[in-house]
C-alpha positions in Angstrom: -3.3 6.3 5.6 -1.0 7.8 7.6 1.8 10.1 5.7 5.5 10.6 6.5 6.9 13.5 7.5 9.8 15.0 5.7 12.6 15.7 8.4 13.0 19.2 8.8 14.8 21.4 6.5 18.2 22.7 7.7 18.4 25.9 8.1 21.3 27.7 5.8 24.5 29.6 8.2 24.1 33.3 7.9 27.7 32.4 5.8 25.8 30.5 3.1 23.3 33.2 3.0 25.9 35.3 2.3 27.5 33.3 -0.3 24.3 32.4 -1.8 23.1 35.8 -2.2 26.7 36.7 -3.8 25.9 34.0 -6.1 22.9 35.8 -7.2 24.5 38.8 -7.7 27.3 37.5 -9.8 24.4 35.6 -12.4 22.7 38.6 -12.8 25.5 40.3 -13.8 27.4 37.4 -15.9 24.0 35.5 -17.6 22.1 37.4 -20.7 18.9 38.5 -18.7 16.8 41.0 -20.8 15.2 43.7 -18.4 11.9 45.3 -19.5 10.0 48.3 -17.4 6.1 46.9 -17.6 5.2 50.1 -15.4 6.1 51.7 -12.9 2.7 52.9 -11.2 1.7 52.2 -8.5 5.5 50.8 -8.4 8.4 48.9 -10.8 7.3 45.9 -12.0 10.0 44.3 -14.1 9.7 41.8 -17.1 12.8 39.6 -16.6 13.6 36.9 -19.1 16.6 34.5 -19.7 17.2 33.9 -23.9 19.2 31.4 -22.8 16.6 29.2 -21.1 13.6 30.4 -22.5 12.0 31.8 -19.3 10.2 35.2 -18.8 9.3 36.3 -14.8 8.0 39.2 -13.2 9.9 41.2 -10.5 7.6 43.7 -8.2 9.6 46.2 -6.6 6.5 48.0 -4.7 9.0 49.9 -1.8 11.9 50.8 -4.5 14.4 51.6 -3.4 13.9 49.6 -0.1 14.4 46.1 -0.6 12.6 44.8 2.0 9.0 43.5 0.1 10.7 42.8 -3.3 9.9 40.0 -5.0 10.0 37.3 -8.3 8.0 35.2 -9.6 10.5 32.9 -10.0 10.8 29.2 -8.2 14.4 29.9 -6.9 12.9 33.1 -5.2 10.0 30.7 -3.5 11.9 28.0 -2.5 15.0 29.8 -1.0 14.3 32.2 1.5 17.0 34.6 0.7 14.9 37.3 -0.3 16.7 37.8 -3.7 17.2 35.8 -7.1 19.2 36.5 -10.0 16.3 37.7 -11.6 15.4 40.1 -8.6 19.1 41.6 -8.5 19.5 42.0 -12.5 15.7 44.1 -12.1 17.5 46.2 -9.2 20.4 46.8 -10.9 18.5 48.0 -14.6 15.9 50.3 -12.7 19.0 52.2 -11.2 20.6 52.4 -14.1 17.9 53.3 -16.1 15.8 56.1 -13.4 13.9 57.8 -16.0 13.4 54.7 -18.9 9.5 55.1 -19.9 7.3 52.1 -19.3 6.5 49.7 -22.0 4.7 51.0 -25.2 0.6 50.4 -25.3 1.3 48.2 -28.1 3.4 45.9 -26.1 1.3 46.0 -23.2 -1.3 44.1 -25.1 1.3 41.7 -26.8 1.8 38.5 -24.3 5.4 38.9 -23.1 5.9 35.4 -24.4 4.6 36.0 -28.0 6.9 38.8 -28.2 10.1 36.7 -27.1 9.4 34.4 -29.1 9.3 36.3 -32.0 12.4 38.4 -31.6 14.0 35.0 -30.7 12.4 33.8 -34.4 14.3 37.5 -35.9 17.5 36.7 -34.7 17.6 33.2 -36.0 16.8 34.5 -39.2 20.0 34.8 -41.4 21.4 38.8 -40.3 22.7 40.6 -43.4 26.6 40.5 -42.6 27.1 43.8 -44.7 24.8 45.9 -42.7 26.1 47.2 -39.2 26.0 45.3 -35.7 23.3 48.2 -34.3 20.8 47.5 -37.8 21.5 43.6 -37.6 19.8 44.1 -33.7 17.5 46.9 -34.6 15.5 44.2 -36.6 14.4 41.7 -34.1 14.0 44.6 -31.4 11.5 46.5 -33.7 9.1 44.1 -32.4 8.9 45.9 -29.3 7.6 49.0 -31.3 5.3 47.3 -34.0 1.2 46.7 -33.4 0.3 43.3 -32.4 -0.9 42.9 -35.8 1.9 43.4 -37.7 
């Protein structure tokens, strides 16, 4: 059986490269993406996940600051060829913010990234005690990120 070829894919302006890498930029900055340092040795690798959508992907930044062998695990990233994604360009722009942030805590490291999501997610839907300050209300779904997988 023979099988038919897909026509070939256009190939984006340098224009729309341009705009689609602005677009990028913008989502990073405007969407809720939660940036996480897993380590930074031998180089950055970046936890980078959307609350919104329930997604969690990795960014390796192994020439940071040169951008020229960054990369996501993100589909957008694999399928577009413009060397960036939203999640790529929110993991640039944390790391330079944040130069000297220590990596992850050993406890976390050994906590799936998803389990421990999920469970701050689970905090947060949990009924916050109006009477106590904004920074304590968030304090208690973050202290996940400190406790023992066990408890």
């Amino acid at each position: 059986m023979l099988r038919k070829r897909s026509p070939p894919r256009r190939v984006p302006t340098s224009a729309e490269n341009r705009a689609a890498v602005a677009d990028r930029r913008t989502r990073a900055i405007e969407e809720p993406l939660d940036v996480r340092l897993r380590t930074r040795d031998p180089y950055p690798i970046l936890e980078v996940r959307n609350p919104l959508h329930g997604t969690l992907y990795l960014v390796l930044l192994p020439e940071f600051p040169d951008r020229a062998s960054d990369l996501c695990t993100c589909t957008d990233f694999a399928r577009r060829g413009l060397g960036t994604c939203k999640h790529l360009e929110a993991g640039i722009r944390w790391i330079r913010g944040h130069a000297d942030a220590p990596p992850l805590k050993d406890p976390v490291s050994r906590m799936s990234p998803v389990t421990t999501w999920k469970e701050i997610d689970r905090r947060l839907a949990g009924k916050p005690d109006a009477a106590d300050p904004e920074a304590r209300r968030l304090r208690r779904p973050g202290a996940v990120l400190f406790e023992s997988p066990s408890g």
